[in-house]
C-alpha positions as CSV (number, residue, x, y, z in Angstrom):
1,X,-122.4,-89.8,-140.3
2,X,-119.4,-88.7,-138.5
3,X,-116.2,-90.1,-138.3
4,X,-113.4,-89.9,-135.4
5,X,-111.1,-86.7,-136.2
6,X,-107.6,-87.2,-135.5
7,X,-105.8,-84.4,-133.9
8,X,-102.1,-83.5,-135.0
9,X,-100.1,-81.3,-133.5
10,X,-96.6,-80.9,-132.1
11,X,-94.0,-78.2,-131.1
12,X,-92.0,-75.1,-133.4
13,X,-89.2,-77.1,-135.7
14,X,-90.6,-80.7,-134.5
15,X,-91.9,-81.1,-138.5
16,X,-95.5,-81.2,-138.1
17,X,-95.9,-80.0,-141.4
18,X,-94.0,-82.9,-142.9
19,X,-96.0,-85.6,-140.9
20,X,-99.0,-83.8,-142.3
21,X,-98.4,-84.0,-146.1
22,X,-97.4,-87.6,-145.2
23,X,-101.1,-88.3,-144.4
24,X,-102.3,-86.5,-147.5
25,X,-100.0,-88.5,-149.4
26,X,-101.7,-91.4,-148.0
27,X,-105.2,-90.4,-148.8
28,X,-105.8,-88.8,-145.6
29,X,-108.2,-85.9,-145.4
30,X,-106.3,-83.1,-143.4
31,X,-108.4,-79.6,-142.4
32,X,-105.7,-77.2,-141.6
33,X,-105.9,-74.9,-139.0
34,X,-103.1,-72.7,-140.6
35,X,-105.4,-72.5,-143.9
36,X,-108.3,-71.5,-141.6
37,X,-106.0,-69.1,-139.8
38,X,-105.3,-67.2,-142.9
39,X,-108.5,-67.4,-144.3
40,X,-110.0,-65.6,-141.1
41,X,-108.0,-62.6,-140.9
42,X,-108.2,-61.9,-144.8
43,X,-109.1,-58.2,-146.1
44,X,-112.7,-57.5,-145.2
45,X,-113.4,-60.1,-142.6
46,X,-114.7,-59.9,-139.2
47,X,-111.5,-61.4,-137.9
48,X,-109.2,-58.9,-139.5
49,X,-111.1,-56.4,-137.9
50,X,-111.4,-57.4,-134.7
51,X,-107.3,-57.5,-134.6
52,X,-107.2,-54.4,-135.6
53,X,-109.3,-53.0,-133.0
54,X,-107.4,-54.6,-130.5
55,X,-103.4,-54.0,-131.5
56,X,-103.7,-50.8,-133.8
57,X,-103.5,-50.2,-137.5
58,X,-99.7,-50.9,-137.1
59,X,-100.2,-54.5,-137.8
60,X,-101.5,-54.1,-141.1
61,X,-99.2,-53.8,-144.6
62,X,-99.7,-50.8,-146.9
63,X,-102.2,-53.0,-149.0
64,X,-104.4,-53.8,-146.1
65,X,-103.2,-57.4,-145.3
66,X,-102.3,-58.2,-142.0
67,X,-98.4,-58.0,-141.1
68,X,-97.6,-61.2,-139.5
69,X,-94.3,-60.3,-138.3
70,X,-95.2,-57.5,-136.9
71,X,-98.7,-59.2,-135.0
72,X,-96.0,-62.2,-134.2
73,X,-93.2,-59.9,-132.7
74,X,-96.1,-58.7,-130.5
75,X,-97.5,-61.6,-129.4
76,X,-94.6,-63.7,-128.6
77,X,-93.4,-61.2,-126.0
78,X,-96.8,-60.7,-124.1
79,X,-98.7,-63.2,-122.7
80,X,-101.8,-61.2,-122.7
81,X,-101.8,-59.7,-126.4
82,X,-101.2,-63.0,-127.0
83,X,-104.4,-64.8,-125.6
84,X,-105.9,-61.6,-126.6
85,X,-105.4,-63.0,-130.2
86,X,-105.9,-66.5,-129.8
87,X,-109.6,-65.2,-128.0
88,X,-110.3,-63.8,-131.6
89,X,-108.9,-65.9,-134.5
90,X,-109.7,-69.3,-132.3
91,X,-113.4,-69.5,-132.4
92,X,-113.5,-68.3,-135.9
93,X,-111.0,-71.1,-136.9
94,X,-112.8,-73.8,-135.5
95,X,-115.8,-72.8,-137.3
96,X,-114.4,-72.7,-140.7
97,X,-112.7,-76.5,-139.6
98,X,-116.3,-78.1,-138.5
99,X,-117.9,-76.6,-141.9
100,X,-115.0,-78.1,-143.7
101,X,-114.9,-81.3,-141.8
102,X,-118.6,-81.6,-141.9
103,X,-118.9,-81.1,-145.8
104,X,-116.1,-83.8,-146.2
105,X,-118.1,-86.1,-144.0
106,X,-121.2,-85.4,-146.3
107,X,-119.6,-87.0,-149.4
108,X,-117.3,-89.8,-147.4
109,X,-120.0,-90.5,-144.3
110,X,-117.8,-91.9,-141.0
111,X,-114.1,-91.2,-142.9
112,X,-111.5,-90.1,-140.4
113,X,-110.6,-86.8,-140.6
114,X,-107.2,-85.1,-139.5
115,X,-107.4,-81.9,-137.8
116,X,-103.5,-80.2,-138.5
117,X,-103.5,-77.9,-135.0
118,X,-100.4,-75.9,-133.7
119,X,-101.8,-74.8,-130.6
120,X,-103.9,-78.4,-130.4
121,X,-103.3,-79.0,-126.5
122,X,-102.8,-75.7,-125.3
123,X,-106.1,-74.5,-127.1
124,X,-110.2,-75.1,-126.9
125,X,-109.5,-77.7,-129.9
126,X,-108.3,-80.6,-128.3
127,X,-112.3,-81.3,-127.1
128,X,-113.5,-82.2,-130.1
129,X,-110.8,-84.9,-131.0
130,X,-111.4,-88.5,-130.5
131,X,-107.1,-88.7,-130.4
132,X,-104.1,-86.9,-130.3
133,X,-101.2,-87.7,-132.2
134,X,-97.8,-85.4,-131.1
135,X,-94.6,-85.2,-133.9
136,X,-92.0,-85.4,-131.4
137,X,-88.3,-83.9,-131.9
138,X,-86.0,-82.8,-129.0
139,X,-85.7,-79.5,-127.6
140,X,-82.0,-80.1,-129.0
141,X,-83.6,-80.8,-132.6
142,X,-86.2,-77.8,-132.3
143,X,-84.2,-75.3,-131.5
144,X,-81.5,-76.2,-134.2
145,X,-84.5,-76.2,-136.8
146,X,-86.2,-73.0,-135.6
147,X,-82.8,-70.8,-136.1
148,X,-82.0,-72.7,-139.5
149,X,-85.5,-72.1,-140.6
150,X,-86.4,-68.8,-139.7
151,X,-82.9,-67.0,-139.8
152,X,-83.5,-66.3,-135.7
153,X,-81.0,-65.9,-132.9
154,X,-80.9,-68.6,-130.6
155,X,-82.6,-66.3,-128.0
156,X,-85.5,-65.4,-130.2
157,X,-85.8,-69.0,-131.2
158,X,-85.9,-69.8,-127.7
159,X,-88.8,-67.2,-126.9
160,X,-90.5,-68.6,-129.6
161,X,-90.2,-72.3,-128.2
162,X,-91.2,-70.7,-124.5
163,X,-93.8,-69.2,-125.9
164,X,-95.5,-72.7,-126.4
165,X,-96.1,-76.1,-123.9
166,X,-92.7,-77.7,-123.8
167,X,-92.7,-80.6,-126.3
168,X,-92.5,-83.7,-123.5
169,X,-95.9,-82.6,-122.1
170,X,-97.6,-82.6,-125.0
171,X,-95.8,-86.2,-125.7
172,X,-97.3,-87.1,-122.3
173,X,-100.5,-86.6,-123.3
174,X,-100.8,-87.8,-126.8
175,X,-102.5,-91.2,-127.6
176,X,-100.4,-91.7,-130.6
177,X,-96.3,-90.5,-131.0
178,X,-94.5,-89.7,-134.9
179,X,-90.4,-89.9,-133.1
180,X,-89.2,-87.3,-135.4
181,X,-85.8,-87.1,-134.6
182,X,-84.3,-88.9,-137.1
183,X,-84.0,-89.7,-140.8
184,X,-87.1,-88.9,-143.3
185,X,-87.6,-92.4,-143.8
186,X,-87.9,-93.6,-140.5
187,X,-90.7,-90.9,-140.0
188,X,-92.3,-92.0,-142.8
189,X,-92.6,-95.6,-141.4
190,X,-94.0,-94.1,-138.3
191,X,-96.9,-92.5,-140.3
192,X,-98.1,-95.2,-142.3
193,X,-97.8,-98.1,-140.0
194,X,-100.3,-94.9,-137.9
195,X,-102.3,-94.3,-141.1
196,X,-103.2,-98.0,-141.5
197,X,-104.1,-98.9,-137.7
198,X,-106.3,-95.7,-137.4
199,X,-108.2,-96.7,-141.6
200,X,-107.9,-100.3,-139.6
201,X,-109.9,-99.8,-136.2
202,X,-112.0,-97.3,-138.5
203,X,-113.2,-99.8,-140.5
204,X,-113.5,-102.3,-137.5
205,X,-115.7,-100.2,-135.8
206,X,-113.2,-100.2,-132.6
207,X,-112.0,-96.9,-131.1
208,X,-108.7,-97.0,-129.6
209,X,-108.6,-95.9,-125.7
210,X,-106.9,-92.9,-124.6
């Protein structure tokens, strides 16, 4: 029986990753298109392949692997490589996240089910989510936590930020917001008072509109 699969995404340095082991630590089951990203481009898969058809044997390491900085200084300055990429580890990611949403729902028929997804809105996933939640933090607060994080210059943190749909759009269309501006705890209070309408409606039977 399926369930409604919650989709989570937000912008670089907004802390999606923190809302997201929030829900684990909740009890929420969270399929992460990260995990899924790796997982497609390991050494001997189709995926990996495929990239390196299209952008060279540069963008592999010694051993193989694929060089993520290397793919990522690429693809963040071209717009074409870019969806050139995303047209090859996309499809292959949402496979591996149905299988591994679909076994879940096997064992816990009609659970909810978060889908973790960077690229959420801008991508083909946002069709098969029943809602959309957005972590929010300024463009203030995301640029300050993109050059702490990552050790970048406020110009290649900026690309990075440009390279995605500014933040406020995707807050305009998200049924649910996580204001992530501010201290831990209050993001924390955002999450669970979430968590408990969305297990709420679930077990209602009541879908909230969008």
């Amino acid at each position: 029986m399926r369930g409604k699969i919650i989709g989570l995404t937000g912008g670089i340095g907004t802390g999606k990753s923190t809302v997201s082991q929030m829900l684990r630590d909740l009890g929420a089951f969270v399929v992460d298109a990260d995990v899924w990203a790796r997982r497609v481009v390991e050494p001997g898969s189709d995926g990996l392949r495929a990239i390196v058809e299209a952008f060279g044997d540069e963008v592999l390491q010694p051993d193989g692997t694929l060089d993520r900085k290397r793919l990522g200084a690429i693809v963040f300055q071209d717009e074409d490589m870019r969806l050139k990429l995303n047209q090859i580890v996309h499809p292959r990611v949402q496979q591996g996240m149905w299988q591994e949403t679909a076994d879940y729902w096997q064992q816990h028929p009609g659970e909810p089910v978060v889908w973790d997804v960077p690229l959420l809105i801008e991508g083909t996933a946002k069709r098969f989510v029943d809602e959309i939640v957005v972590v929010y933090a300024s463009p203030t607060t995301q640029l300050r936590r993109v050059m702490e994080r990552d050790g970048l210059s406020e110009e290649e943190a900026m690309r990075r930020i440009r390279a995605q749909m500014p933040i406020d759009e995707k807050r305009a269309i998200a049924t649910h917001i996580i204001e992530n501006d501010g201290p831990l705890e209050f993001t924390r209070e955002q999450v669970q008072a979430l968590w408990q309408k969305l297990r709420t409606e679930n077990r209602s039977g009541h879908s909230s509109s969008r």
